[in-house]
DSSP file (Angstrom, degrees, kcal/mol; ACC not computed):
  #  RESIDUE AA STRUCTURE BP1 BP2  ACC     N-H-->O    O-->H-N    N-H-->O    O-->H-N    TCO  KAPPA ALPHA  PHI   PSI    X-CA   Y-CA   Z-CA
    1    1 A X              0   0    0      0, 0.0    18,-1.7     0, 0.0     2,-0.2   0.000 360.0 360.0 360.0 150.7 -235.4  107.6   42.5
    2    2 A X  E     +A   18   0A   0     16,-0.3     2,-0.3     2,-0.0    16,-0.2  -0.686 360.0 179.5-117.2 140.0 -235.5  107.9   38.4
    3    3 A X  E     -A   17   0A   0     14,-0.8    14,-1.0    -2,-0.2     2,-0.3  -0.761  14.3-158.4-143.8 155.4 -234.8  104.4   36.4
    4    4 A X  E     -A   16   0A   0     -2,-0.3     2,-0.3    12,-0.2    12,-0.2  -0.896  12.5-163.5-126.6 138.0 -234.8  104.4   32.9
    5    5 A X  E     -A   15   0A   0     10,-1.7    10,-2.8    -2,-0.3     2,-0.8  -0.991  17.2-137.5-150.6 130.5 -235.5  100.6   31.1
    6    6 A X        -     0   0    0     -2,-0.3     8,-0.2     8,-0.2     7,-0.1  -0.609  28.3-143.1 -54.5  53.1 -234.9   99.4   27.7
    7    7 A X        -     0   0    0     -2,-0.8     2,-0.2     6,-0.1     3,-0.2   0.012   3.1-140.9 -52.4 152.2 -237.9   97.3   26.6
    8    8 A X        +     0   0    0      1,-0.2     3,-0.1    60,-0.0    -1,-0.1  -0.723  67.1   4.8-136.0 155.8 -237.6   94.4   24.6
    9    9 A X  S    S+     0   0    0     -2,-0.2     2,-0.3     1,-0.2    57,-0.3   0.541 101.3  85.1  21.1  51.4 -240.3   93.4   21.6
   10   10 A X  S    S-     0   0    0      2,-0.2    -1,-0.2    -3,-0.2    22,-0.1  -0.891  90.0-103.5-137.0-164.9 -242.4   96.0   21.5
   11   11 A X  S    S+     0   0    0     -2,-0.3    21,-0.2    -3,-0.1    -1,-0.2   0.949  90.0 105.2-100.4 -58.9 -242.1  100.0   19.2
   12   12 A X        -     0   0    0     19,-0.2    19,-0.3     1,-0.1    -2,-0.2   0.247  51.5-177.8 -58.8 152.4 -241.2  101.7   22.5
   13   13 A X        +     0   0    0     17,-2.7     2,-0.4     1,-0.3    18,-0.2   0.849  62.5  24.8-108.5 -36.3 -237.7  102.4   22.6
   14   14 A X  E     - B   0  30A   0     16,-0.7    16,-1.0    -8,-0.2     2,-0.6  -0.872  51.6-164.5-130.5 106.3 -237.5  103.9   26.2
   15   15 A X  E     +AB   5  29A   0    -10,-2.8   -10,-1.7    -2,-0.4     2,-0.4  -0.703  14.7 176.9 -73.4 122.1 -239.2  103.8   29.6
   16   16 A X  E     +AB   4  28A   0     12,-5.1    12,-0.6    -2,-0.6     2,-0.3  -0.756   7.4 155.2-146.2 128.9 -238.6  106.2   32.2
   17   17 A X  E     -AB   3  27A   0    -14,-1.0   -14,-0.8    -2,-0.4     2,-0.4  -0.593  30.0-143.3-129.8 156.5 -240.2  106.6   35.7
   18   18 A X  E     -AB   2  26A   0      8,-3.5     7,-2.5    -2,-0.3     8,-1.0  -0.999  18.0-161.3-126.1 144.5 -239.5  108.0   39.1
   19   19 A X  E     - B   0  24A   0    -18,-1.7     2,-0.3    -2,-0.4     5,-0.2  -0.939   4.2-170.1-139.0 124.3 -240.8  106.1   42.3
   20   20 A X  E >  S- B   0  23A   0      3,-2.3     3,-3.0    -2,-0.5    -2,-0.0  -0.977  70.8 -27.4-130.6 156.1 -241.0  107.8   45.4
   21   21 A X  T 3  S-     0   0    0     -2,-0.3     2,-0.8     1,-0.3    -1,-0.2   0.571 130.2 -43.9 -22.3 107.6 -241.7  105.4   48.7
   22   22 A X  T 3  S+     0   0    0     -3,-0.1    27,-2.5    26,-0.1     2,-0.4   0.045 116.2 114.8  38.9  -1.8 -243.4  103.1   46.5
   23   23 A X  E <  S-BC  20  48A   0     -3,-3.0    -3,-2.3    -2,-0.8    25,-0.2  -0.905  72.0-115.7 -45.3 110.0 -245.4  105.4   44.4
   24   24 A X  E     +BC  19  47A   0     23,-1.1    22,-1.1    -2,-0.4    23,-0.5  -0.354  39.4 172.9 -78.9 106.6 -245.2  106.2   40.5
   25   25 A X  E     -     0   0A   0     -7,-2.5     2,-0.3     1,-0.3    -6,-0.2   0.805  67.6  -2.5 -81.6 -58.8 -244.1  110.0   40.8
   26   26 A X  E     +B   18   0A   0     -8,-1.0    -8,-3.5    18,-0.0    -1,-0.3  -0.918  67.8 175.4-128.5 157.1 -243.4  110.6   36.9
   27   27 A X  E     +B   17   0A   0     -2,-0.3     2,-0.3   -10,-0.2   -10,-0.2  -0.903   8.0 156.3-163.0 134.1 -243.6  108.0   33.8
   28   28 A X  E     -B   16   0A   0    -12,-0.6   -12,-5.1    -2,-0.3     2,-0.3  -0.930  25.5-139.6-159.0 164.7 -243.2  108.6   30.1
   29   29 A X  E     -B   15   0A   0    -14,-0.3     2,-0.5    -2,-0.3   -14,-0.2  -0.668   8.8-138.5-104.1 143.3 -242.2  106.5   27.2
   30   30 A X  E    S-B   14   0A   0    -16,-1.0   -17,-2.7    -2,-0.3   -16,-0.7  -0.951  73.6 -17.2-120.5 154.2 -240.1  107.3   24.2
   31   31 A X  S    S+     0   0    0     -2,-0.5   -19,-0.2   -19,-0.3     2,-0.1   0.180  86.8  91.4   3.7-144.2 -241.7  105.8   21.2
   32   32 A X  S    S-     0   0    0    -21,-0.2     2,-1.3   -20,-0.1    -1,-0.1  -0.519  99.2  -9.5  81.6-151.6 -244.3  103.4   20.6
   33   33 A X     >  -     0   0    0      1,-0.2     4,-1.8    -2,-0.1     5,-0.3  -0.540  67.4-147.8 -91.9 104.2 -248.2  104.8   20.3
   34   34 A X  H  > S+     0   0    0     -2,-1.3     4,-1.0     1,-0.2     5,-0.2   0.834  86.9  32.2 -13.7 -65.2 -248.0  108.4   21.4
   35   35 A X  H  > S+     0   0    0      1,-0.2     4,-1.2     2,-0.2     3,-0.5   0.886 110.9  55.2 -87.5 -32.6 -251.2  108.6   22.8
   36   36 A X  H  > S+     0   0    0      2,-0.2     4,-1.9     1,-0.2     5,-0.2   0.788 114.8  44.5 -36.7 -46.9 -252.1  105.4   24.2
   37   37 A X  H  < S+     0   0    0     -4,-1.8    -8,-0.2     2,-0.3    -2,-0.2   0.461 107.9  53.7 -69.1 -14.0 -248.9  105.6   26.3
   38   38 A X  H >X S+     0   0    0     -4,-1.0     4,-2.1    -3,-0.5     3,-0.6   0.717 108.2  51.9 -84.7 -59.9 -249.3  109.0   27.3
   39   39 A X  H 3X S+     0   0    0     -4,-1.2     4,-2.7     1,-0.2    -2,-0.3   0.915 112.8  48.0 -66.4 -50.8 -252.9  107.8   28.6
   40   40 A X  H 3X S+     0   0    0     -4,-1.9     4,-1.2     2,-0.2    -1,-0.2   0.646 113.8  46.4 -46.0 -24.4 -250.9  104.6   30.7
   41   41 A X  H <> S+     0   0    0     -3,-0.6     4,-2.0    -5,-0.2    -2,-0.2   0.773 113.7  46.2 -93.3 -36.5 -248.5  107.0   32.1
   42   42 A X  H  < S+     0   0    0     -4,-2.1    -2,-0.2     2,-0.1    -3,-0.2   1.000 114.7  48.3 -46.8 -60.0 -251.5  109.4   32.9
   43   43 A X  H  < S+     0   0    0     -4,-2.7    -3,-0.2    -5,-0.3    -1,-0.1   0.989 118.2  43.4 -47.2 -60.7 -253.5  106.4   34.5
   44   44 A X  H >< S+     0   0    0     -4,-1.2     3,-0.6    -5,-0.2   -20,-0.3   0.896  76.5 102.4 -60.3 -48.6 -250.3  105.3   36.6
   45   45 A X  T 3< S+     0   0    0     -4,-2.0   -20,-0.1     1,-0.2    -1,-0.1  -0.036  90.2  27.6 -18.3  84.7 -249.0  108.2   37.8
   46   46 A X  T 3  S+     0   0    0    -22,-1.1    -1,-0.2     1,-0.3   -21,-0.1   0.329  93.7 134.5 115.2  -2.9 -250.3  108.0   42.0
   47   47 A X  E <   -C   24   0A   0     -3,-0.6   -23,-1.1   -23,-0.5     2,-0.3  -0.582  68.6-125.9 -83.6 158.8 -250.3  104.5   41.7
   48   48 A X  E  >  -C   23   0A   0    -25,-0.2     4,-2.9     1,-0.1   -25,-0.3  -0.699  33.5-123.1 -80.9 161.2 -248.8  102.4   44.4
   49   49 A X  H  > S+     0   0    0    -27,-2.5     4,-2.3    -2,-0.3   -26,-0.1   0.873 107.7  56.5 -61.7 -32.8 -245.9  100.0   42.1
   50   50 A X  H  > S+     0   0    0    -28,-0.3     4,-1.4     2,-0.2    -1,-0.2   0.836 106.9  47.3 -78.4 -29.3 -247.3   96.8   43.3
   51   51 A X  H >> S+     0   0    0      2,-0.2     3,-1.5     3,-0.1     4,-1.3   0.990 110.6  48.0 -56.7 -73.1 -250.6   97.6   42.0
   52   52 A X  H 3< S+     0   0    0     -4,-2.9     4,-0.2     1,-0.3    -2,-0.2   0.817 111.8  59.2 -54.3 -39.0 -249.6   98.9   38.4
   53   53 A X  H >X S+     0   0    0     -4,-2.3     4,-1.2     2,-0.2     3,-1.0   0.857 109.4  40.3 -38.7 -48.6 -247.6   95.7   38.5
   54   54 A X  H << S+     0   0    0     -3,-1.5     3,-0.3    -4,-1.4    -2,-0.2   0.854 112.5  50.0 -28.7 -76.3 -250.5   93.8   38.9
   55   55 A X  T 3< S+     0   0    0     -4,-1.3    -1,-0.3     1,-0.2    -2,-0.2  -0.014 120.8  31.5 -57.5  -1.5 -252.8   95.5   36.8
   56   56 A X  T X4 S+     0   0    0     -3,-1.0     2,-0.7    -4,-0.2     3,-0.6   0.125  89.0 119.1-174.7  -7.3 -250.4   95.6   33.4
   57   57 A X  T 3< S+     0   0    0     -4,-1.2    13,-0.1    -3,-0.3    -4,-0.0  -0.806  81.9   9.4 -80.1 109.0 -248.5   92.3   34.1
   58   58 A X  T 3  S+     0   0    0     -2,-0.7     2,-0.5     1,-0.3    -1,-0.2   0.547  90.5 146.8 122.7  30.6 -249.0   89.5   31.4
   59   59 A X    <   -     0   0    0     -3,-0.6    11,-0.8     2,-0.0     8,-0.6  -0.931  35.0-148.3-109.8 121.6 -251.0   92.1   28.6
   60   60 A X        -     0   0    0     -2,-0.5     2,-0.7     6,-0.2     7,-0.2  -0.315   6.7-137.1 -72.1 148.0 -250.3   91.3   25.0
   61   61 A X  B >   -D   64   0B   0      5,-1.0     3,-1.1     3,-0.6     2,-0.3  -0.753  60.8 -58.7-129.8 112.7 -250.1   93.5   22.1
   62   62 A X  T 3  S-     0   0    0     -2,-0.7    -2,-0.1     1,-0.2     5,-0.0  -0.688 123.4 -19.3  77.7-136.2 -251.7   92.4   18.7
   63   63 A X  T 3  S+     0   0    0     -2,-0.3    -1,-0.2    -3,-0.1     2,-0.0   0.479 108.2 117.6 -70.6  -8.5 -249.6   89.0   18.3
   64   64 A X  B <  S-D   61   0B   0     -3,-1.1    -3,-0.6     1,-0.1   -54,-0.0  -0.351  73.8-123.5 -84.1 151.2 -246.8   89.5   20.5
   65   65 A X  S    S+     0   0    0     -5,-0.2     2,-0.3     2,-0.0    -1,-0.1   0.614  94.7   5.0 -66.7  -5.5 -245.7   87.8   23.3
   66   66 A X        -     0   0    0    -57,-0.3    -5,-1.0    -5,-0.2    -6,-0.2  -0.972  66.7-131.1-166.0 177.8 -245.9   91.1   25.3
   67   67 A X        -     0   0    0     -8,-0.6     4,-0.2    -2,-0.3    -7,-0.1  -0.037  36.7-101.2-135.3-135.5 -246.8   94.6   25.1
   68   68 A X  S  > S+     0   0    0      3,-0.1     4,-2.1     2,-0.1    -8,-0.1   0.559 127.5  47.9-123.0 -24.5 -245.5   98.2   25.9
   69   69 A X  H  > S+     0   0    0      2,-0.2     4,-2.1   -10,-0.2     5,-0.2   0.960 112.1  49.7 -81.4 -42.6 -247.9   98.1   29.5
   70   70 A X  H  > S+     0   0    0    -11,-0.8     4,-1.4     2,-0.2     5,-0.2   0.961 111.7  52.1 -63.1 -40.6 -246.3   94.1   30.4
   71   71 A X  H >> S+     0   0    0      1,-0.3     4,-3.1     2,-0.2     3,-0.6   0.945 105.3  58.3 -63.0 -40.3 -242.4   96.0   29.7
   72   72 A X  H 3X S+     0   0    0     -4,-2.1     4,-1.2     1,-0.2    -1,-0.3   0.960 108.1  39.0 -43.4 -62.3 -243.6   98.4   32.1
   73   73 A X  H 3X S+     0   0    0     -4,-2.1     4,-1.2   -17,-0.3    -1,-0.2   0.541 108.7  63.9 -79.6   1.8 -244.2   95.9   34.8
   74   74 A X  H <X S+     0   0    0     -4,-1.4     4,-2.4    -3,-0.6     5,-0.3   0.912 105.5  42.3 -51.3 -82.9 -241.3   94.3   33.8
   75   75 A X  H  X S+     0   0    0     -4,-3.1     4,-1.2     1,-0.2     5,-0.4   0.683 109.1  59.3 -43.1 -31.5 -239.2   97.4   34.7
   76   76 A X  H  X>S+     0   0    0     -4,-1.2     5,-1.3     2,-0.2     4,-1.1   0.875 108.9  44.4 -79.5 -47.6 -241.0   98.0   37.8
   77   77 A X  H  <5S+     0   0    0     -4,-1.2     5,-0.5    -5,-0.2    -2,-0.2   0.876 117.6  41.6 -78.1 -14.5 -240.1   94.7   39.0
   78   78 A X  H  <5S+     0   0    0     -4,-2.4    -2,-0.2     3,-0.2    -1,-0.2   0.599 125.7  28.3 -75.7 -28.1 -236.6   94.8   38.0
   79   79 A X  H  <5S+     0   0    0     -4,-1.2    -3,-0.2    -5,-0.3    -2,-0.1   0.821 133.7  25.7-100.4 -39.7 -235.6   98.3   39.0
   80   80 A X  T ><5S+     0   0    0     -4,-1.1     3,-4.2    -5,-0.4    -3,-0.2   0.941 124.1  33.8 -90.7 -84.3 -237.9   98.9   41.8
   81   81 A X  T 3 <S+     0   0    0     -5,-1.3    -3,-0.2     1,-0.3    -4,-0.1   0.678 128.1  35.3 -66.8 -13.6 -239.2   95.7   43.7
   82   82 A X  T 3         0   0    0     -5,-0.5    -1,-0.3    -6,-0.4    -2,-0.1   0.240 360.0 360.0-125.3  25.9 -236.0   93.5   43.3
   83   83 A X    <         0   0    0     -3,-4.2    -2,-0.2    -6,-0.1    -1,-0.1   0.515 360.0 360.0 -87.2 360.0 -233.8   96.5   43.7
């Protein structure tokens, strides 16, 4: 299944990922840092979802209370694991 999620306080403007039984099939980001974010969706891709949650939940960016990898596991638990 394909979700798309709206992240809140960080420069990406759009997450959008596909989950097949529990596995991260596709992920990209619409703004934020181009290449870093391209390298997290590279990394994740083959992951199980409870894992990448894991791994990327609670990670700050610069002063902010969150980052562009914590909105990802945001989304994962909100579209996927409590869906």
């Amino acid at each position: 299944m394909t979700y798309t999620f709206k992240p809140t306080g960080v420069c990406s403007r759009e997450i959008n990922f596909e989950v097949e039984d529990g596995t991260i099939k596709t992920m990209s980001f619409t703004g934020g840092c181009n290449g870093n974010l391209k390298g997290i969706s590279a990394l994740v891709i083959g992951m199980p979802v409870e894992d990448v949650i894991t791994r990327l939940e609670g990670i700050t960016c610069g002063n902010k209370e969150t980052s562009c990898p914590d909105q990802l596991a945001k989304a994962l638990k909100e579209l996927v694991v409590n869906a």
